[in-house]
N, C-alpha and C positions, 0 to 999 in steps of 0.2 A: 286543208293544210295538214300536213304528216304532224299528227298528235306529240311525237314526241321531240319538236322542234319548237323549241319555244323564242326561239330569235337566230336572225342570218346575221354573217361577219362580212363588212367590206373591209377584205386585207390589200393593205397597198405594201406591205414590206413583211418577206418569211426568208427565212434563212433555210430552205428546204435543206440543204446537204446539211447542215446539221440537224436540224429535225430528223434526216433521216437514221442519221446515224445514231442519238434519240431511241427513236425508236426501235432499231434491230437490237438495239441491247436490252430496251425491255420485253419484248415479243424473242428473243432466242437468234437474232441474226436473221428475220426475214425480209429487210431490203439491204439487197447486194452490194448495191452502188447507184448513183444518178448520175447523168449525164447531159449536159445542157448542150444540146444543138440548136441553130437556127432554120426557118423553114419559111419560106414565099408561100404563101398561100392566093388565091384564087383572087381575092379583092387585093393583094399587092401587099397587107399588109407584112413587116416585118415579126415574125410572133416567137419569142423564146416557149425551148420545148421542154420537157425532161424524159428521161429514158428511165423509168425503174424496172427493174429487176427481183419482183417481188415470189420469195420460194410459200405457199402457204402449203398447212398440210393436208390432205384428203383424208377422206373416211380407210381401214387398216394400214393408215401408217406410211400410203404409200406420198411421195409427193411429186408436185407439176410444176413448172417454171410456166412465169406469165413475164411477158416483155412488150411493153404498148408503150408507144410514146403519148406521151399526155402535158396539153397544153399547161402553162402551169396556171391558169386561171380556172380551172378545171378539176384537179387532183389537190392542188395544196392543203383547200381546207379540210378536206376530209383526214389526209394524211394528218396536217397539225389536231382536227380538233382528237383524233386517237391517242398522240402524244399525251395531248392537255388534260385526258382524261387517266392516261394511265400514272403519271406524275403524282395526280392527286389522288387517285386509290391507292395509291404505295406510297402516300406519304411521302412526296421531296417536292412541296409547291403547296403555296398556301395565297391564298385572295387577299389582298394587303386593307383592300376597302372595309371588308369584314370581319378581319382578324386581329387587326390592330389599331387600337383607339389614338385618335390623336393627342390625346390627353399624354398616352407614353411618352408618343413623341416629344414632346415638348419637355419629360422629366426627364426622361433619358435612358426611360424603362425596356421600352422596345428596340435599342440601339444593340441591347445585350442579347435580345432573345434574336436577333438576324443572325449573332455567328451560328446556330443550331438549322439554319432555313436555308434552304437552297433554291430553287423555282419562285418568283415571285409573278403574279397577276396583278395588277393594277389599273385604275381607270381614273382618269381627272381632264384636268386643264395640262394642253401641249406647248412644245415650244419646239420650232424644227429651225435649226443654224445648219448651214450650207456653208464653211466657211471657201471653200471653192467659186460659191455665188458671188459672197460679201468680196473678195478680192477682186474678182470681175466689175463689181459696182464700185468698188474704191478708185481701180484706176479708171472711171470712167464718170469720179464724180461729176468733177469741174464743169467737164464740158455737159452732162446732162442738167444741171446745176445752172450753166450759163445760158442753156436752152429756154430752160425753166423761167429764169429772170430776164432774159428779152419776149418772153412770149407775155407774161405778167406787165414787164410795162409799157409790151403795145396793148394789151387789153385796159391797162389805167390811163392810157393816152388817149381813146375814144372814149372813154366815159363823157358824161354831160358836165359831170363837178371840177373834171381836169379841165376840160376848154375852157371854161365859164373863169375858173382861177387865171389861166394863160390871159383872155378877153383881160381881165380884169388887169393884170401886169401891165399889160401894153397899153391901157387906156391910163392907170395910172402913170406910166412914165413917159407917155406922150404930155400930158397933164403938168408935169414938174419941170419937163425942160422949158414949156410955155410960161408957166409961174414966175410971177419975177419976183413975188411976195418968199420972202425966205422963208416964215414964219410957217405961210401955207406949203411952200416948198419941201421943207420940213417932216409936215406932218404928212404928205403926201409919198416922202421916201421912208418913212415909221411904214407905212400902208403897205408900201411894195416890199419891205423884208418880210412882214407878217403872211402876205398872200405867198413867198417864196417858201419860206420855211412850212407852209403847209402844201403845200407843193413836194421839201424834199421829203416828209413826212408820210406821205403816200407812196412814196419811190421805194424809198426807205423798208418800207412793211414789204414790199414785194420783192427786195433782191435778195438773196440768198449768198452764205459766207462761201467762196471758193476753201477748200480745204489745204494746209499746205505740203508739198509734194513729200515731204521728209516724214510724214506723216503714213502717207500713201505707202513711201518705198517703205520705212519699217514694218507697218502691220502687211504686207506683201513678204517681204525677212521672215516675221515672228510665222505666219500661216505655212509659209515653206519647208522651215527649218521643225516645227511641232505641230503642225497641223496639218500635213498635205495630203488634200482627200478628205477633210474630216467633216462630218454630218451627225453634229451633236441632234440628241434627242431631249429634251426634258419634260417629265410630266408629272405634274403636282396633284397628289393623291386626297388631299384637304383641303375644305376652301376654308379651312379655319387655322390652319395651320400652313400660311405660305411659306415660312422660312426653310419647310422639309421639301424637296423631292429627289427626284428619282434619275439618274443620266442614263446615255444608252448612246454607245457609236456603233450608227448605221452604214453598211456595207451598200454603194451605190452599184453591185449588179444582184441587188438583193429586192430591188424593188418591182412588185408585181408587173406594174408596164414597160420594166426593163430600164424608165429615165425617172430621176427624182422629178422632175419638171410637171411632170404628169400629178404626182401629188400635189405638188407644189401649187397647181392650178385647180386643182380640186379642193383640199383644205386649206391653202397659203401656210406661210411658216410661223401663225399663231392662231391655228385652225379656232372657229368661233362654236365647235362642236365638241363632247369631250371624249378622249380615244382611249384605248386600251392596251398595255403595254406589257409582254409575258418573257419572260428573262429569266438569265440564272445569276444568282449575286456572286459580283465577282471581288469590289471593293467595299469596305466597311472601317472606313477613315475614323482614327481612335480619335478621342478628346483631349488633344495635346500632340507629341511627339510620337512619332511611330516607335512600337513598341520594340522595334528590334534593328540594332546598329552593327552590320555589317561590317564597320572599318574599326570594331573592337577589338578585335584577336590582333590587330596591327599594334593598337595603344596599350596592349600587356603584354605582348610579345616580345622574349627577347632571344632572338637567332643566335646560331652560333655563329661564328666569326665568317665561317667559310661559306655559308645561307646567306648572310647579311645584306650582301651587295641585292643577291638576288629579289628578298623578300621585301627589301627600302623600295624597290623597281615596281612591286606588285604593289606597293601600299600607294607608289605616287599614281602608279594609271589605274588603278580602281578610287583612288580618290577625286578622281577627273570626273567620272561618272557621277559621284556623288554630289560636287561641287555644283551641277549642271543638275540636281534635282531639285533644285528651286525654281531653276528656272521651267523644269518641265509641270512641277507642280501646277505653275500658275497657268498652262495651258491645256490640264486634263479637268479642272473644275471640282477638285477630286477633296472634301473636306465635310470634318463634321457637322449635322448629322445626317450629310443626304449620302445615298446608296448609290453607287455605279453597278448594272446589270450588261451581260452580255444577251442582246435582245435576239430573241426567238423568230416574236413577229411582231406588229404592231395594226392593230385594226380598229373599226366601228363599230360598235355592237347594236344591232338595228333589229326593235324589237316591232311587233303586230302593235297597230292600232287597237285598243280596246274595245269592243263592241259597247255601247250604249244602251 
């Protein structure tokens, strides 16, 4: 094993075009540009490529252009982990695991020192929302839902304990209509609600609610109108402090195998592994009202006669957008004291087995 490789990355999500751009600003501009083509390959596979364009310099000064197309399963991580190293030698990225006690968190110590940090690294417990998926599954409760509960109670209707109940029914109410005795009549129709009611008891645990449709169409609304596309991330840096984490929306032609589905099947969307998350902070939700109110210069303002009309016009359609930040609030998850990052990449950190 190369000495100075102390653990491999399984990345399923890199945002190469920025990474790369990243990177030619801290190296002096040596990737040009990237290029994403597709290519058939020999086994059929479909395989996303990238074209860099990378200028390095030679020995007096002179320099050479290199141009190779490079699979991106291939080039990515060397390209990111150069980033991830040059970030943290120059100071703008700091390991959230390492440098920040939970303890802050929780007082609300470390809330202040994020406006100074830019690059964060992180590792916890994930959470991957597809809301793209979930609307696909919404409108598809019912009937997989109704699948589910006729399949449920033809498997409770071959049971031994369901016949044995039904045997029992019919024996009892053949038994009652013979009964001339009310008395025994009686107690023999006592018998047959008892054996019913654990009959609908069993049914019961096995059917499942149909959802209802106005249900469906709104969260279908709400994903359209503030979510279209959207593949939240979240991943929780403490296991002592659940109430803090970390958000991140993921670019779906960002992901290594080119389809989220691919991770999807490998971690699931509350992977039981813990992942790695490297981003630059981009939100830092104050403790109360956001510190700065746009539609102020409208509420001290006072125009001159012949502005007026105009200005009353700018203050009602900028106050539209305003009006409509509650409601975007409640769809960006976006509140104190957790962090929104514009994510980088997102991988496993897969270390050597320890020798014994």
């Amino acid at each position: 094993m190369n000495e100075n490789m102390s653990h491999i990355r399984d990345f399923f999500y890199l945002d190469l075009p920025k990474v790369a751009s990243i990177y030619s600003q801290l190296t002096g501009g040596l990737v040009t540009g990237t290029e994403i083509t597709s290519g058939s390959e020999k086994d059929e596979r479909n395989i996303r490529k990238y074209d860099l364009k990378i200028f390095k310099p030679e020995f007096g000064g002179a320099e050479r252009t290199t141009s190779r197309m490079v699979e991106s399963r291939v080039m990515h991580h060397d390209l990111f982990n150069q980033v991830e190293r040059l970030l943290f030698e120059n100071n703008y990225a700091i390991d959230i695991n390492s440098s920040i006690d939970s303890a802050d968190i929780k007082s609300g110590k470390a809330h202040k020192e994020f406006s100074s940090i830019f690059y964060i690294r992180c590792k916890g417990w994930a959470i991957i929302e597809d809301y793209e998926k979930m609307k696909y599954v919404a409108k598809r409760h019912n009937t997989i839902v109704g699948f589910i509960r006729k399949s449920a109670l033809s498997n409770i209707k071959n049971t031994e304990e369901y016949i044995s109940l039904e045997q029992q029914i019919a024996d009892a109410k053949s038994s009652a209509s013979k009964e001339k005795d009310r008395n025994k009549r009686a107690i023999l129709n006592s018998r047959i609600k008892d054996l019913e009611a654990q009959i609908k008891r069993q049914l019961e645990g096995a059917i499942g609610r149909d959802v209802e449709q106005w249900i469906i169409d709104g969260f279908e609304a709400w994903v359209d109108t503030f979510m279209k596309d959207a593949i939240y991330f979240h991943i929780y840096p403490y296991d002592t402090c659940e109430q803090f984490h970390i958000k991140a929306t993921l670019k779906r032609d960002c992901f290594i195998d080119g389809d989220i589905r691919i991770a999807d099947f490998a971690y699931t969307s509350r992977p039981n592994v813990k992942l790695t998350l490297f981003g630059l902070i981009t939100s830092i939700p104050p403790k109360g009202e956001h510190p700065f109110n746009p539609m102020k210069e409208f509420e001290s303002q006072e125009p001159e006669s012949k502005k007026e009309e105009a200005v009353g016009f700018e203050a009602a359609i900028r106050g539209l957008f305003r009006g409509f930040d509650g409601l975007e609030r409640l769809s960006k998850f976006d509140r104190y004291p957790n962090l929104t990052v514009y994510p980088l990449a997102v991988f496993r950190d897969i270390h050597p087995k320890e020798e014994v």
